[in-house]
C-alpha positions as CSV (number, residue, x, y, z in Angstrom):
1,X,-11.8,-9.8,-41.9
2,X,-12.0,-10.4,-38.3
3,X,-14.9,-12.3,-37.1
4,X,-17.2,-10.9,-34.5
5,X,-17.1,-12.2,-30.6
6,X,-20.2,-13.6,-28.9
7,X,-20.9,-11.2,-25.8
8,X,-21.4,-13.9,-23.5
9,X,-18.4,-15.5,-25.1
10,X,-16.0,-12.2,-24.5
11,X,-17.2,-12.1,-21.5
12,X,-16.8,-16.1,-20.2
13,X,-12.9,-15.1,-21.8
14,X,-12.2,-11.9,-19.7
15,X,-14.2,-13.5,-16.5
16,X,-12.0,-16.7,-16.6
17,X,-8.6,-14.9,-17.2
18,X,-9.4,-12.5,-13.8
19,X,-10.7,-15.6,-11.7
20,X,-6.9,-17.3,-12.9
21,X,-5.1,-14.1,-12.2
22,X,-6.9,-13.8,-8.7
23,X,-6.2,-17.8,-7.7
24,X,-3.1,-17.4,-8.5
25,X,-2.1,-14.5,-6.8
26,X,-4.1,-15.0,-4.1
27,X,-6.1,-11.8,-4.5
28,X,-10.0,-13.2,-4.0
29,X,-11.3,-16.3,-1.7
30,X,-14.6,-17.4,-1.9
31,X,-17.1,-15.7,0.3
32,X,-14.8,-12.5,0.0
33,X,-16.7,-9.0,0.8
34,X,-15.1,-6.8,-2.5
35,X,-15.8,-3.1,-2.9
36,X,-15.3,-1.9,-6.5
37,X,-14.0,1.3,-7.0
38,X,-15.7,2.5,-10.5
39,X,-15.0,6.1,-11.5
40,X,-17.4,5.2,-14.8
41,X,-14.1,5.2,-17.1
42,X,-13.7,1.9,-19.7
43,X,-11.5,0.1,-17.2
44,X,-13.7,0.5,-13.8
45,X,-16.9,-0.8,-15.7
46,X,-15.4,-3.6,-17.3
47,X,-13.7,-4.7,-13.4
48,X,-17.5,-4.1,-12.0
49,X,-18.8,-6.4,-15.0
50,X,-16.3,-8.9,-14.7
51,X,-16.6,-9.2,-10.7
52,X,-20.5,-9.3,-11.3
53,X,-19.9,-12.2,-13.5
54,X,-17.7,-14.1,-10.9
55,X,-19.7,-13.1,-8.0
56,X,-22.3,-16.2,-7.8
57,X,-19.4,-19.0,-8.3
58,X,-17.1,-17.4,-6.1
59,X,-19.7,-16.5,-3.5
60,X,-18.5,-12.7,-3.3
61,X,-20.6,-9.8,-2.0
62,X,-20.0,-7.2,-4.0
63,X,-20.3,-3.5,-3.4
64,X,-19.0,-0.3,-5.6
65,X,-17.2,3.0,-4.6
66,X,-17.3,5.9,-6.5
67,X,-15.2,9.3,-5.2
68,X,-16.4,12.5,-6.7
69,X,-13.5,15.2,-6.4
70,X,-15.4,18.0,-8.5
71,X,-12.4,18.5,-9.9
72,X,-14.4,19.1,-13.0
73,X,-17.5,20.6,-12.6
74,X,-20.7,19.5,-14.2
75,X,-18.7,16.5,-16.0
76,X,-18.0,15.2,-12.7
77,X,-20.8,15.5,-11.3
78,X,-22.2,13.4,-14.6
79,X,-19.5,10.7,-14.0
80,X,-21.2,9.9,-10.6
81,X,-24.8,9.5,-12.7
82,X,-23.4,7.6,-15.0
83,X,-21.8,4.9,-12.3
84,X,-25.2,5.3,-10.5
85,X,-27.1,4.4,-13.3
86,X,-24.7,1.2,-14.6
87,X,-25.0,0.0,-10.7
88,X,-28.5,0.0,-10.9
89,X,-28.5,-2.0,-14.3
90,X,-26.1,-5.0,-12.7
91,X,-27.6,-4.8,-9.1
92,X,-24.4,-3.9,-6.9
93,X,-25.0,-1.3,-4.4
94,X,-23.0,2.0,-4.5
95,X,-21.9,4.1,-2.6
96,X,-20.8,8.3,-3.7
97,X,-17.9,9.6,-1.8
98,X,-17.6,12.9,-2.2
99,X,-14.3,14.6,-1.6
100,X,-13.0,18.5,-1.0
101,X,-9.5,19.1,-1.9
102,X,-7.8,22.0,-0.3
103,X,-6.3,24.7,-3.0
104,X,-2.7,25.2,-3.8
105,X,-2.3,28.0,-0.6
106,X,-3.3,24.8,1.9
107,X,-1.7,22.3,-0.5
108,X,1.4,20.4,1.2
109,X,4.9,21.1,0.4
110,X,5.8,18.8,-2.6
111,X,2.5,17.2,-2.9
112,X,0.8,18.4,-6.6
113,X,-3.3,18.2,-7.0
114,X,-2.8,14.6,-8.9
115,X,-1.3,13.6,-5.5
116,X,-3.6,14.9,-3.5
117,X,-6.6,14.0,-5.2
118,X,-4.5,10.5,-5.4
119,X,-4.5,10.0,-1.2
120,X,-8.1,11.7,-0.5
121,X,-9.2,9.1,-3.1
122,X,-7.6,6.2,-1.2
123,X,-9.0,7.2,2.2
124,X,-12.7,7.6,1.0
125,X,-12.4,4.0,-0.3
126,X,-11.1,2.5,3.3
127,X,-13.8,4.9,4.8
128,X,-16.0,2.7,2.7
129,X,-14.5,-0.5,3.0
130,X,-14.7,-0.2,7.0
131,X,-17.8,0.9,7.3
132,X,-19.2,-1.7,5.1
133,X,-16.9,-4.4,6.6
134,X,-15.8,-5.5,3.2
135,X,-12.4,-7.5,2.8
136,X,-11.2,-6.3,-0.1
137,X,-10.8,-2.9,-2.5
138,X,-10.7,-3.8,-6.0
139,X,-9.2,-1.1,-8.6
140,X,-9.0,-1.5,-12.0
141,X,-5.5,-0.9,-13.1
142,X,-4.3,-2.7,-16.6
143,X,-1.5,-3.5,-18.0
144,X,-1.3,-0.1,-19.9
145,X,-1.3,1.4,-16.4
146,X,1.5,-0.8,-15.5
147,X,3.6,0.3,-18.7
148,X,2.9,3.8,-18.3
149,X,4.0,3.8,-14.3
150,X,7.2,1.6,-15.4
151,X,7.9,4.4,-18.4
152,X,7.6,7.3,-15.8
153,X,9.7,6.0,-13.4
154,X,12.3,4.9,-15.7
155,X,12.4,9.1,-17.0
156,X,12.6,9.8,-13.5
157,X,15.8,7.4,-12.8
158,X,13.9,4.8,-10.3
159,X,16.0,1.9,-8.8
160,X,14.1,-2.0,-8.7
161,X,11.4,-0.8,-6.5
162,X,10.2,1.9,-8.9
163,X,10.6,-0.1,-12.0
164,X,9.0,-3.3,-9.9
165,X,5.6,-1.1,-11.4
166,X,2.3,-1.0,-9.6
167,X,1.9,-4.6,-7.7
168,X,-1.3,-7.0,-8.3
169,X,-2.0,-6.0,-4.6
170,X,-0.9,-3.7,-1.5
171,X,-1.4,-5.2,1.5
172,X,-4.3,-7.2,2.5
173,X,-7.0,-4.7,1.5
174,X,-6.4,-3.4,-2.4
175,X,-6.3,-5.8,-5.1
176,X,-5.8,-5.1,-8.8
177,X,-7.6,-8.3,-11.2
178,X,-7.4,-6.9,-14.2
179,X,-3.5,-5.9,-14.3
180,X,-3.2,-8.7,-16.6
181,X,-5.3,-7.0,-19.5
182,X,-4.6,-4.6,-22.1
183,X,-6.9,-1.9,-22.4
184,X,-7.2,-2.4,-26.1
185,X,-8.9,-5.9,-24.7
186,X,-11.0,-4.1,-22.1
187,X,-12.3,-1.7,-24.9
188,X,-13.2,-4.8,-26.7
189,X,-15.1,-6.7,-24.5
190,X,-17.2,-3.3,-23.6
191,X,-18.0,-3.0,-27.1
192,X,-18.7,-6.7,-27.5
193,X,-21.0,-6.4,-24.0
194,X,-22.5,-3.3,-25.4
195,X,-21.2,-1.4,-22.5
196,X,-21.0,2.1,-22.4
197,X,-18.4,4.3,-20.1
198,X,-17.3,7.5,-19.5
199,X,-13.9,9.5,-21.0
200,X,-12.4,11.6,-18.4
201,X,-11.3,15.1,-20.5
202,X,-8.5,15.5,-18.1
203,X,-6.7,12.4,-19.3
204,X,-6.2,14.2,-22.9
205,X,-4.0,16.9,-21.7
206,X,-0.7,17.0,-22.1
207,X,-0.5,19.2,-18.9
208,X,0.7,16.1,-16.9
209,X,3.1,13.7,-17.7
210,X,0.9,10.3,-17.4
211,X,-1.2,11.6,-20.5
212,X,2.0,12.8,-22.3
213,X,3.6,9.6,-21.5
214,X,0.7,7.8,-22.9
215,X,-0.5,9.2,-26.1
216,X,2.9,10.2,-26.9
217,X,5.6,8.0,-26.2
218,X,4.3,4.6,-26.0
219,X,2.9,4.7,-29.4
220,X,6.6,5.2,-30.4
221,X,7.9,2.3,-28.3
222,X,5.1,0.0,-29.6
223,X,6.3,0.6,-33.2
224,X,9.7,-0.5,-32.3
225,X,8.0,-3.7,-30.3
226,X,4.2,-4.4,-30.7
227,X,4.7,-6.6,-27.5
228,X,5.7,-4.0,-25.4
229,X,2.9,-4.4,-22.5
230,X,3.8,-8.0,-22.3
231,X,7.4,-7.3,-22.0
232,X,7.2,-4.5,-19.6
233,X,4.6,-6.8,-17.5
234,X,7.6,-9.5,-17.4
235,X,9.7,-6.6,-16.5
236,X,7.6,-5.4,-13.3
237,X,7.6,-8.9,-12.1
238,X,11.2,-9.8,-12.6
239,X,12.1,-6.4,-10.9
240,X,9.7,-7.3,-7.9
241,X,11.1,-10.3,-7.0
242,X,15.0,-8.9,-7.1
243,X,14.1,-6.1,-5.1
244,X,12.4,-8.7,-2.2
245,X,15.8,-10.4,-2.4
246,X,17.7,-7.6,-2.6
247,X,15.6,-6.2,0.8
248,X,16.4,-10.1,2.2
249,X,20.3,-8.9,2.0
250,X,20.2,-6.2,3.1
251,X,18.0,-7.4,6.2
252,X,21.1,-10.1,6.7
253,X,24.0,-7.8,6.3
254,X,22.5,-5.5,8.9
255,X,22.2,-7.6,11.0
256,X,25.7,-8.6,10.8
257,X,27.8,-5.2,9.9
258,X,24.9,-2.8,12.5
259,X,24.5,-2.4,16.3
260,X,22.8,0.0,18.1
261,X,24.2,1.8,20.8
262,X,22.5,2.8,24.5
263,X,21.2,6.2,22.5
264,X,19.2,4.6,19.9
265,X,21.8,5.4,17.2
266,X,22.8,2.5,14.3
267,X,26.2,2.1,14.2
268,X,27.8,0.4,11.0
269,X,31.0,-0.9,10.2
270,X,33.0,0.9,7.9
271,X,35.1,-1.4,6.3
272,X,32.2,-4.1,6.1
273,X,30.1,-1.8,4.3
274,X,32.9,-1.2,1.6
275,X,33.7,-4.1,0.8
276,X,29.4,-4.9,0.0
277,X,28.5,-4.6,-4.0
278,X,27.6,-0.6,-4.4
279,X,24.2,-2.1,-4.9
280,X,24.1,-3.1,-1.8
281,X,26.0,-0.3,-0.2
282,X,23.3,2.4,-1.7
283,X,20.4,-0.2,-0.4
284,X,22.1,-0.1,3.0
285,X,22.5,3.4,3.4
286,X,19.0,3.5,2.2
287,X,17.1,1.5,4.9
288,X,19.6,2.3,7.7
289,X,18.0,6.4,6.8
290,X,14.6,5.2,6.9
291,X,15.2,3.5,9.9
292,X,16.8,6.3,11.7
293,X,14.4,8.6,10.8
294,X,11.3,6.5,10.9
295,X,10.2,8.4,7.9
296,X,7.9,6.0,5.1
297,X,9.2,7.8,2.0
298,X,12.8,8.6,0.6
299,X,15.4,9.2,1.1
300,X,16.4,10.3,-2.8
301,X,18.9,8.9,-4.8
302,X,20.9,11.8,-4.7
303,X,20.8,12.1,-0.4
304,X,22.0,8.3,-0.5
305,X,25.0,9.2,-3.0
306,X,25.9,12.3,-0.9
307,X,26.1,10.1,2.4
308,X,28.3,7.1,0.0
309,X,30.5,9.9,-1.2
310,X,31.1,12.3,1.3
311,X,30.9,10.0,4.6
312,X,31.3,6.8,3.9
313,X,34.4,7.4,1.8
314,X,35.1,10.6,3.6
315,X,38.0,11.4,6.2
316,X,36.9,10.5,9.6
317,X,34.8,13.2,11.2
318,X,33.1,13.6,8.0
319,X,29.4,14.6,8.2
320,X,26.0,15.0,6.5
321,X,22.4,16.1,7.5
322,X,19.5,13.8,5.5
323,X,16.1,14.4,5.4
324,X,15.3,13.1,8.7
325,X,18.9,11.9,9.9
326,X,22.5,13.0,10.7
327,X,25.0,10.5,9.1
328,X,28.9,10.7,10.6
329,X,32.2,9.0,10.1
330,X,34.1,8.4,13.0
331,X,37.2,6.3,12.8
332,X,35.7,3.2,11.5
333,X,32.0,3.3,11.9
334,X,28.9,5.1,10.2
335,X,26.7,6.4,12.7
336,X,23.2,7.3,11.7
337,X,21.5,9.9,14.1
338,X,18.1,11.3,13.8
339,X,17.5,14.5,13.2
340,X,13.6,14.3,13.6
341,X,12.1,16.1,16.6
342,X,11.2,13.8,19.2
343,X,7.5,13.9,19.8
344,X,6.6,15.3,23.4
345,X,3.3,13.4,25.3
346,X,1.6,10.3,24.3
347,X,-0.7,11.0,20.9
348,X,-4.1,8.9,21.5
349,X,-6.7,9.0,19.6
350,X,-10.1,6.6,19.9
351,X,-10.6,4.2,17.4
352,X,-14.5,2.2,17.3
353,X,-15.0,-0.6,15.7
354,X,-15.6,-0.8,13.3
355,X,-13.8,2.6,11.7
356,X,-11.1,4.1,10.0
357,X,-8.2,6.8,11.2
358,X,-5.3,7.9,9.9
359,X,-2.4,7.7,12.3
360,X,-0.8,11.2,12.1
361,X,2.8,10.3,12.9
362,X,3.4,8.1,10.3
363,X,0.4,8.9,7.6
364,X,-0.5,5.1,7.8
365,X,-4.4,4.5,7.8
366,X,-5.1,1.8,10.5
367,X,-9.0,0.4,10.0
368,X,-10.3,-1.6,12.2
369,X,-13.4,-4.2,11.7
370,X,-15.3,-6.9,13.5
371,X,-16.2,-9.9,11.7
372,X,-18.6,-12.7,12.8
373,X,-16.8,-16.4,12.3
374,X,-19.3,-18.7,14.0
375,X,-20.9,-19.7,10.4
376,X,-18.3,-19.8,8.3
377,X,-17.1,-24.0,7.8
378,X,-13.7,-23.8,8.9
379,X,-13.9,-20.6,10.4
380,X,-13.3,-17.4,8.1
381,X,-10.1,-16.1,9.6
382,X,-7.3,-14.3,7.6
383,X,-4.1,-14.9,7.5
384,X,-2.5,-12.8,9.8
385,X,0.9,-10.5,9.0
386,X,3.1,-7.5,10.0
387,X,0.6,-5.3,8.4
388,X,-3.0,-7.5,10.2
389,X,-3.7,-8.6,13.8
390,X,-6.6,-10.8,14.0
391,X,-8.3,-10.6,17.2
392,X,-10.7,-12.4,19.5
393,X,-13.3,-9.5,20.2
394,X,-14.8,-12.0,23.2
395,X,-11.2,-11.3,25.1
396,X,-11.4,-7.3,25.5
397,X,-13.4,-4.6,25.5
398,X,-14.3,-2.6,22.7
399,X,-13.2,0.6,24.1
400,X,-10.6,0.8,21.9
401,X,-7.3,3.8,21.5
402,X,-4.5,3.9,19.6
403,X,-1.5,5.6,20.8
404,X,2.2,6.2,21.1
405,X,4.2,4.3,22.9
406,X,4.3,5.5,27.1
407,X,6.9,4.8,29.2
408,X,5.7,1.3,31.4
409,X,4.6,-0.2,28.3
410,X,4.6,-4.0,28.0
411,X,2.6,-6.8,26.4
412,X,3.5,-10.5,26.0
413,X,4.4,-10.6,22.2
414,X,3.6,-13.6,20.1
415,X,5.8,-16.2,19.2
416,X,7.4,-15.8,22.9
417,X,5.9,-18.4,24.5
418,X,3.5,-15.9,26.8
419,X,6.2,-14.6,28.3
420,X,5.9,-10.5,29.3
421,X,8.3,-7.8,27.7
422,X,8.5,-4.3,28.0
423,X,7.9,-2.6,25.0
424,X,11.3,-0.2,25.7
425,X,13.1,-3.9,25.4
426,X,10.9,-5.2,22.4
427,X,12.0,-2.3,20.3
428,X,15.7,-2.5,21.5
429,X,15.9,-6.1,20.0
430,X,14.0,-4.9,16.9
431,X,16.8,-2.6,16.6
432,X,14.2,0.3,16.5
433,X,15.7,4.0,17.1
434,X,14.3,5.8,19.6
435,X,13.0,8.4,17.1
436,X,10.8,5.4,15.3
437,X,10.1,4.1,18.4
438,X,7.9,7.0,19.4
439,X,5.9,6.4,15.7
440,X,4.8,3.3,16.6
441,X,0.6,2.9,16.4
442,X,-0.5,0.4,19.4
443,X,-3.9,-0.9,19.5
444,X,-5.1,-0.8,23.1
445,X,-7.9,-2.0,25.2
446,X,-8.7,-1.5,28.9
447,X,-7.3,-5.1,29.2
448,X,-3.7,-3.9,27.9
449,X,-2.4,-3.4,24.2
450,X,-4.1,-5.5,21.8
451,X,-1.3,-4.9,19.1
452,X,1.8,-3.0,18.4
453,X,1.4,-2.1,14.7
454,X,3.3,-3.5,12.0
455,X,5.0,-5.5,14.8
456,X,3.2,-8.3,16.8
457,X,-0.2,-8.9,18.9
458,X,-0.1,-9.8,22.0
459,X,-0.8,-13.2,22.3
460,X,-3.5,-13.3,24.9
461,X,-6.0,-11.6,22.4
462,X,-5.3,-13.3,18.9
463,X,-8.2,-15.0,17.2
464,X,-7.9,-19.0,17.3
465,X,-10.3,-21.8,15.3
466,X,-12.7,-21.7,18.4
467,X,-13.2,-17.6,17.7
468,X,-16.7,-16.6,17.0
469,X,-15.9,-12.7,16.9
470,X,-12.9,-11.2,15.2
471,X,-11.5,-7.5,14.8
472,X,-9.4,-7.8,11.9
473,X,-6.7,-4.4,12.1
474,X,-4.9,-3.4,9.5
475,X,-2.5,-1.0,9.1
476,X,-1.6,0.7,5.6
477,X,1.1,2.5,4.2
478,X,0.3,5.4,2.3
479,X,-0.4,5.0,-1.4
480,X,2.8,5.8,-3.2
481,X,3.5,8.0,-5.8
482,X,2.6,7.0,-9.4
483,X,-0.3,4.6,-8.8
484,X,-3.4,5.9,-9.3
């Protein structure tokens, strides 16, 4: 007979296994601003619980989110009292997002209502997040999540970055603490806390294959290995880190097999390409189709195989159209053409801080927020990346645009010792295509562009130790499918 847990005891356990999960992942700092998203489901209220119980010795302000899609009528509507109600009971402020989907006739092509409900979830939490000026978003996958999205793909056919699962965080906003946890732990420690939560009656149906998946299949699976969410854990994060060096190869055999020619075209050498692992050959194709196109998702496994089969191996003069590219043989190079409509004008669009937008050529969000560093001791400033710019707000005004790249463009990038560059030259060294090119989001101020997205700041505006003000901008990629 098992012997009963000690609330405070379950919950010391579960509190200290996040806080070692976040140190050592890097997902929380002390004095961190975290918005909880809490739908009122058994593994949002135990992440709310457990971040309440860490919040005085990590120093964290902490704020929930909870979307409403009234998807489900009355019960929805219910969830969102529920959450209100178990806010009020720890303290933590909460906000209610509520969301209108559009119906199948206004639905986009490929996109199902899961999805859809998916990315209009996302956006009301960085709605949230930048107007509340928090630093992080907080979600509260497990490790069954983690199974059932490495099960799905693995049906599906995925490659490493598919079965590399749903990672412990995206960029420098979302963060996932409890992806270390079973949920037969977190239903545990809610009963040991005395918790109640809410059962969503959609998750029962076997309508969609998460649920089918789920109730279904990894019951099997566990009778066969009662370890399984341990071993497909060790999976995700084996896969993860052969994929980055996989994308590391790739990054140094393009550089050495590509060039790209006065039109913006990549041009790639036959015979060095065939004589790369088929791994790599498929990876290659891969990125050098993204690239071309400036397109975030695909292509698909099959487009990659078509273009391996029929061009690369093909008779010169051989050709295929992509989603997004034309790929060609001649003689012995691989030239990769886009085929996406060059936009016409400059798309700008004004961007206050702080605030939220999502850039329409890409479907990136880009939010922008201002931060006040004169208190913090050493100053609170992130660690800047591709994906964040940190900037001194004293140096420009806060009149702020993002646009598309113009014709005159220049900034003096980073890392170049303050010396000016044309943004037509920047992207040429980059190896951008023209077609990307045209995608990119720049941050500008009166005083000149503040950032070019993804890319670099300009030097002249970056925060330093002696910053009082920041603007922290971040630019995110959409959420993918099969994380929820």
């Amino acid at each position: 007979m098992s012997q009963s847990v000690h609330p405070q005891t379950a919950r010391s356990q579960l509190a200290g296994r996040v806080a070692a999960t976040a140190r050592a992942r890097g997902l929380l700092r002390p004095g961190d601003r975290v918005l909880a998203a809490v739908s009122g489901g058994p593994d949002s209220v135990a992440l709310l619980s457990v971040l309440a119980a860490l919040a005085p010795s990590w120093d964290l302000t902490l704020q929930a989110v909870h979307v409403n899609h009234g998807l489900r009528g009355a019960e929805s509507d219910e969830d969102a009292s529920f959450v209100a109600g178990f806010c009020d009971r720890l303290g933590v402020a909460l906000a209610i997002e509520r969301v209108t989907l559009v119906g199948p006739a206004g639905r986009r092509r490929g996109r199902s209502l899961q999805e859809q409900a998916r990315e209009a979830r996302y956006a009301a939490m960085v709605r949230v997040a930048t107007a509340l000026r928090m630093d992080k978003i907080a979600l509260g996958h497990t490790a069954d999540d983690q199974a059932e999205t490495l099960v799905m793909w693995m049906l599906r056919g995925s490659g490493t970055a598919g079965l590399a699962g749903i990672p412990p965080s995206r960029g420098p906003l979302v963060i996932r603490p409890l992806l270390d946890v079973g949920r037969a732990e977190i239903i545990a420690y809610l009963e040991a806390q005395g918790l109640p939560f809410r059962v969503d009656s959609s998750n029962a149906k076997p309508l969609y294959l998460r649920n089918r998946v789920r109730h279904e299949l990894l019951p099997v699976l566990k009778r066969f290995n009662p370890g399984l969410l341990g071993v497909l854990k060790r999976q995700a994060e084996i896969l993860r880190e052969e994929d980055l060096c996989l994308d590391q190869l790739v990054s140094e055999h393009l550089t050495r097999l590509t060039r790209e020619d006065s039109a913006g075209e990549f041009v790639v050498d036959r015979a060095g390409l065939l004589a790369l692992p088929l791994a790599l050959r498929r990876r290659m194709v891969r990125t050098l189709i993204r690239r071309t196109s400036g397109l975030l998702q695909g292509p698909t496994f099959g487009a990659v195989a078509a273009v391996l089969d029929r061009v690369v191996q093909g008779r010169s003069g051989a050709s295929i159209a992509v989603p997004g590219a034309l790929v060609a043989r001649e003689y012995g190079s691989i030239r990769f053409r886009s085929s996406v409509p060059e936009e016409t004008g400059v798309v700008s669009l004004p961007l206050p801080v702080p605030s939220t937008l999502r850039w329409p050529l890409t479907g990136q969000t880009i939010r922008v927020s201002l931060r006040d560093a004169s208190s913090a001791h050493p100053p609170a400033i992130p660690t800047p990346s591709r994906s964040m710019a940190i900037l001194d707000a004293d140096l420009f005004t806060m009149e702020l645009v993002v646009r598309s790249w113009a014709a005159g463009d220049a900034f003096r990038p980073l890392g170049m010792h303050g010396r000016r560059k044309k943004l037509q030259d920047y992207f040429a060294d980059m190896k951008l295509p023209r077609a990307a090119r045209r995608r990119v989001p720049l941050l500008v101020a009166p005083e000149g562009i503040l950032w070019v997205g993804g890319h670099r700041p300009d030097h002249r505006f970056c925060a330093t130790a002696a910053s009082t003000r920041i603007v922290i901008a971040e630019l995110l990629d959409p959420s993918p499918k099969g994380e929820d």
